[in-house]
N, C-alpha and C positions, 0 to 999 in steps of 0.2 A: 558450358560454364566458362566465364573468360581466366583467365590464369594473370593473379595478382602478381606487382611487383615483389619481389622477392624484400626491396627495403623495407616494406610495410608491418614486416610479421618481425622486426629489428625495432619497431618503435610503440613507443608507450607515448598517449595522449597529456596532455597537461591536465591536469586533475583540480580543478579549483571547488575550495569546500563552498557547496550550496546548501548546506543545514539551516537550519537556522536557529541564531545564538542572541542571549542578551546583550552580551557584550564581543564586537568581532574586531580584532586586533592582529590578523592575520596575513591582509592583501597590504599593506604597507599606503592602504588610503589614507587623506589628508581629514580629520576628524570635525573640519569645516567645511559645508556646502558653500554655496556661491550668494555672499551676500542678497541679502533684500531686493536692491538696488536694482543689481545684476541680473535676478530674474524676474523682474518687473519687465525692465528689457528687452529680455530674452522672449517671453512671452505677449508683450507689444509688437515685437518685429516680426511676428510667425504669419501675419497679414500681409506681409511688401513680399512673400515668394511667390514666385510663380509653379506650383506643385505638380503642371502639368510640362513642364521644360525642363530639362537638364542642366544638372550647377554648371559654375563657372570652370571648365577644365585647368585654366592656368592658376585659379584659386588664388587671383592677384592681392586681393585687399587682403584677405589674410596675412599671406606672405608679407603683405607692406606692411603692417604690425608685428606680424611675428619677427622683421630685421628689425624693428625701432627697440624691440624687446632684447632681441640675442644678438644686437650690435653690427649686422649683416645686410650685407643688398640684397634685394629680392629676387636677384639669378644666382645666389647662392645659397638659396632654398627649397628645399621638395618638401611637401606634406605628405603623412600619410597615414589613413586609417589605423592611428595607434601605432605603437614601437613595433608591435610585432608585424605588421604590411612591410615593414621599412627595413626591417631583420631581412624578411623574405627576400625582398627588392634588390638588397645590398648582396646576396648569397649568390640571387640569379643572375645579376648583372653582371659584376668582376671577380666572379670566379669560373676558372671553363669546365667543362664536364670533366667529372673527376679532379679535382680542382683540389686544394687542402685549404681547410679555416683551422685557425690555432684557437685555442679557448683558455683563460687561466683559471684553471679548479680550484675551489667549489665557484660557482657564477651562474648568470639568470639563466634558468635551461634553455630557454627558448631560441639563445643561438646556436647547441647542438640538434635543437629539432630542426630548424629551417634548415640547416646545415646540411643536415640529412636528408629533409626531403629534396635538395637541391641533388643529390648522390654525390655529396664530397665528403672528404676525406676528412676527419674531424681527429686534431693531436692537442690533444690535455696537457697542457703543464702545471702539472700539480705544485698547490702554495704549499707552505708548510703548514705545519700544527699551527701556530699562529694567525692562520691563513695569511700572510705575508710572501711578497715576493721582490726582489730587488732589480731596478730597471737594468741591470748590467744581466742577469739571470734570465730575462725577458731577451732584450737585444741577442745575448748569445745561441738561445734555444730559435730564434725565427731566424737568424743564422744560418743554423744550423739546418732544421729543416724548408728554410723557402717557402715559407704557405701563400697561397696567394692572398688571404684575409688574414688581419690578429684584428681579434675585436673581444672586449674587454668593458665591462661594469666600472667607472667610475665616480664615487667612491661605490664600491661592491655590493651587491644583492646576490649573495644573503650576508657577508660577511658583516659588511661596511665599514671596511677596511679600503684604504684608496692611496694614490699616487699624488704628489706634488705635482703642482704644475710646473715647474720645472725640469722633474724628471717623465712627465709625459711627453716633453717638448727634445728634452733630450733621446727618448726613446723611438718617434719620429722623425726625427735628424736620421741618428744611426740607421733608421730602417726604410730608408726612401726608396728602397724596390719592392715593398709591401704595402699595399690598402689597410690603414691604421683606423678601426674603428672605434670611437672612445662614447661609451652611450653615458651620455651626464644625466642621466632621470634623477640623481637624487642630489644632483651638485646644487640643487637652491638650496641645503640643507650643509652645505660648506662654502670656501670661499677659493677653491682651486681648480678652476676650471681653466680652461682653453681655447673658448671662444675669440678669446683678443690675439690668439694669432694662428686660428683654424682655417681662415680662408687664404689665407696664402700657403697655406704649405701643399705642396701638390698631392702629397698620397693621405691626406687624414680626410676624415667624418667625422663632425661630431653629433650626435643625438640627442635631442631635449624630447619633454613630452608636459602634456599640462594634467599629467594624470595622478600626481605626487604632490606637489606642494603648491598649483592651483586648483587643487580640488575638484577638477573636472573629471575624474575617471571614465563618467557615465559616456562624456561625449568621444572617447578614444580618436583623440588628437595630438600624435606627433611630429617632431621636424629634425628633417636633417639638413647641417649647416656644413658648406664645406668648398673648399675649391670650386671654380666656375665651370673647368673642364668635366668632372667629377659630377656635379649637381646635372651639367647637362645630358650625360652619359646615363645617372639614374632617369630624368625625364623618360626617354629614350622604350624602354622598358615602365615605364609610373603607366596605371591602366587614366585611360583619359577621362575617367567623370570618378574618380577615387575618394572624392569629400565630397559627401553630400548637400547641399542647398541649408538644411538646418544646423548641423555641426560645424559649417563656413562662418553663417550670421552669428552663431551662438558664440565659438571661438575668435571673432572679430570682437565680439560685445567686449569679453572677458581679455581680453590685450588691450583696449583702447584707454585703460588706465589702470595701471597695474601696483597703486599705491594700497590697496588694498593688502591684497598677496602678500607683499613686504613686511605687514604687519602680519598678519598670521603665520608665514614662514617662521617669524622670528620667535611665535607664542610656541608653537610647536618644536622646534629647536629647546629651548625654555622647561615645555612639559617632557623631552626626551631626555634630557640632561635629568630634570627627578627623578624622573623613573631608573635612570643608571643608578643614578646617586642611592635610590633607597633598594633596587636590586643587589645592590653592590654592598650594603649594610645588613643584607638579609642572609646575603652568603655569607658574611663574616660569623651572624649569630649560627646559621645552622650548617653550614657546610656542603650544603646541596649542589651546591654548581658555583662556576666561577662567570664574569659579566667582562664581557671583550669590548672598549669602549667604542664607537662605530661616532662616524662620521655622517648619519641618516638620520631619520626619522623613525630609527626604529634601534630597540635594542637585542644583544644575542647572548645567551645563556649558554653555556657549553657545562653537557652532564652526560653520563653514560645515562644518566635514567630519564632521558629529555622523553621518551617516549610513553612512559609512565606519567612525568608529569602533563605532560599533552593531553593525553585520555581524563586526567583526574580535572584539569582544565574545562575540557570538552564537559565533562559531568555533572560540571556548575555550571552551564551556559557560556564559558568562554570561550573563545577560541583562534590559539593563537597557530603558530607554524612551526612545523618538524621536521628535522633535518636528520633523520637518525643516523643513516650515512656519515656525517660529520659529529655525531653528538652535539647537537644547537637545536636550542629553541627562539626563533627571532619573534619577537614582541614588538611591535607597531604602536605607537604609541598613540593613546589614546587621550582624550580632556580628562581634567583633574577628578573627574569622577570613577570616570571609568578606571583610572590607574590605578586610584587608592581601592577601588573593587577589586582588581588584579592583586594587588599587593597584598589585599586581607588572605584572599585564598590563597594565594601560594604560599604564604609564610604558614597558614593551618599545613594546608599538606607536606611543606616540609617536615614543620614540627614533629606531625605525625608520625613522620618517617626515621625522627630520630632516635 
């Protein structure tokens, strides 16, 4: 019998609810698929591959749309099978064995997993009750310890809570003997990003993905934008056929005009701001939890009894996400249907509970 690594019996897999729920308000998906239009498209173009040949490895046209998208030349992009290939990539590549990544707690687990499976060193700097953390606290701590990675949720999953661009920018400056990776997944959903000045700075990454607010989840398609040194160094390590032939054509279709997106970005924004606004009136009447205002598409409840409310959740076909660890329930927000469905149950089960 062969004798497993020792890190393995150290990690818990990521756990995603596959139940199945009326209403699912949990995976912080975009509650629009991809216009009409779009997979008319999609589905017309599935003729022009060639199914017996291998995609394009340099994955050119994509990239030529996804710079016209995220403001970038297209050697200063890698694709990659979803954020989480890209986590990996980024772990494997510029950090050396035994290596240290910094993480700011609570945030998307998935970089202490890759983390680990890379066998490096993983140092938490926990936010506060707040979840908050100030870039001067940031700067000090990578200081202090030297990690070879900070890589960091902006604005935050799960919190959604986030940095200025100004103070990310300052916090990059300070920290130019560190690989600063700043993953944007939910910055269509704010207006402080770092794209406009990610490619010249030589130690940053920044991460987009079109699985948030272009509602592509299905196709798990991500990009990392950054330095030309840097993008080529990931190459380097990128496995050479990493996008497939259909998720290429499909994410070319879905970039080649992206006034759509804008428009639903903005409805969704719109429908998360209700949803705070009448969770935040709900708390007032019952007192069941307090609503931390987030910078996403999604909202976060903080309660000792988030896991009670979860279950009673789950019992009506809903189902949202639970953070017991921190006391948070994050709610993804759904169409105006869906929320006022959310809103009737949770205000009963409050009630109930008073």
């Amino acid at each position: 019998m062969i004798t497993l690594p020792e890190k393995l019996s150290r990690m818990t897999p990521y756990d995603p609810s596959e139940d199945l729920y009326q209403i699912k308000l949990d995976a912080n998906e975009s509650y629009f698929s991809l216009p009409e239009d779009l997979r008319d498209a999609i589905a017309a173009s599935i003729d022009t591959i060639d199914f017996n040949r291998y995609p394009d490895p340099s994955v050119d046209g994509l990239r030529r749309l996804a710079g016209r998208e995220f403001r970038a030349a297209p050697g200063n992009i890698v694709v990659g099978n979803g954020s989480d290939e890209l986590i990996s990539l980024i772990m494997n590549t510029f950090a050396p064995r035994g290596g240290k990544v910094m993480v700011l707690s609570p945030d998307f687990s998935m970089y202490q997993f890759y983390a680990e499976v890379a066998e490096l060193e993983v140092i938490n700097l926990l936010k506060d009750d707040e979840f908050m953390l100030t870039e001067q606290q940031v700067i000090d701590r990578v200081q202090a310890e030297q990690p070879d990675i900070l890589i960091f949720s902006n604005p935050c999953n799960p919190s959604g809570q986030g940095f200025r661009h100004a103070e990310v920018v300052r916090m990059c400056d300070a920290l130019e003997d560190t690989l600063v990776v700043v993953d944007e997944a939910y910055m269509d959903f704010w207006d402080q990003s770092i794209l406009d000045v990610s490619t010249a700075m030589e130690n940053v990454l920044v991460m987009k993905t079109l699985s948030k607010a272009y509602g592509c989840a299905a196709l798990r398609c991500g990009f990392v934008i950054g330095y030309a040194d840097l993008i080529e160094q990931l190459n380097k390590t990128r496995s050479p056929y990493n996008i497939g032939s259909l998720v290429q054509m499909a994410a070319s279709i879905v970039l080649e005009d992206t006034g759509w997106q804008k428009e639903q970005c903005a409805q969704i924004v719109a429908r998360k701001e209700e949803l705070e606004q009448a969770c935040t009136q709900l708390a007032e009447r019952t007192g069941a939890f307090t609503v931390l205002p987030t910078h996403t598409n999604f909202v976060v409840l903080r309660t000792p009894r988030c896991k009670e409310l979860f279950e009673e959740l789950k019992n009506r076909s809903i189902c949202v996400r639970c953070f017991a660890k921190f006391d948070m329930l994050r709610i993804t927000t759904g169409n105006a249907e869906e929320n006022a469905a959310l809103l009737a149950e949770l205000a009963d089960i409050c009630g109930a509970k008073e």
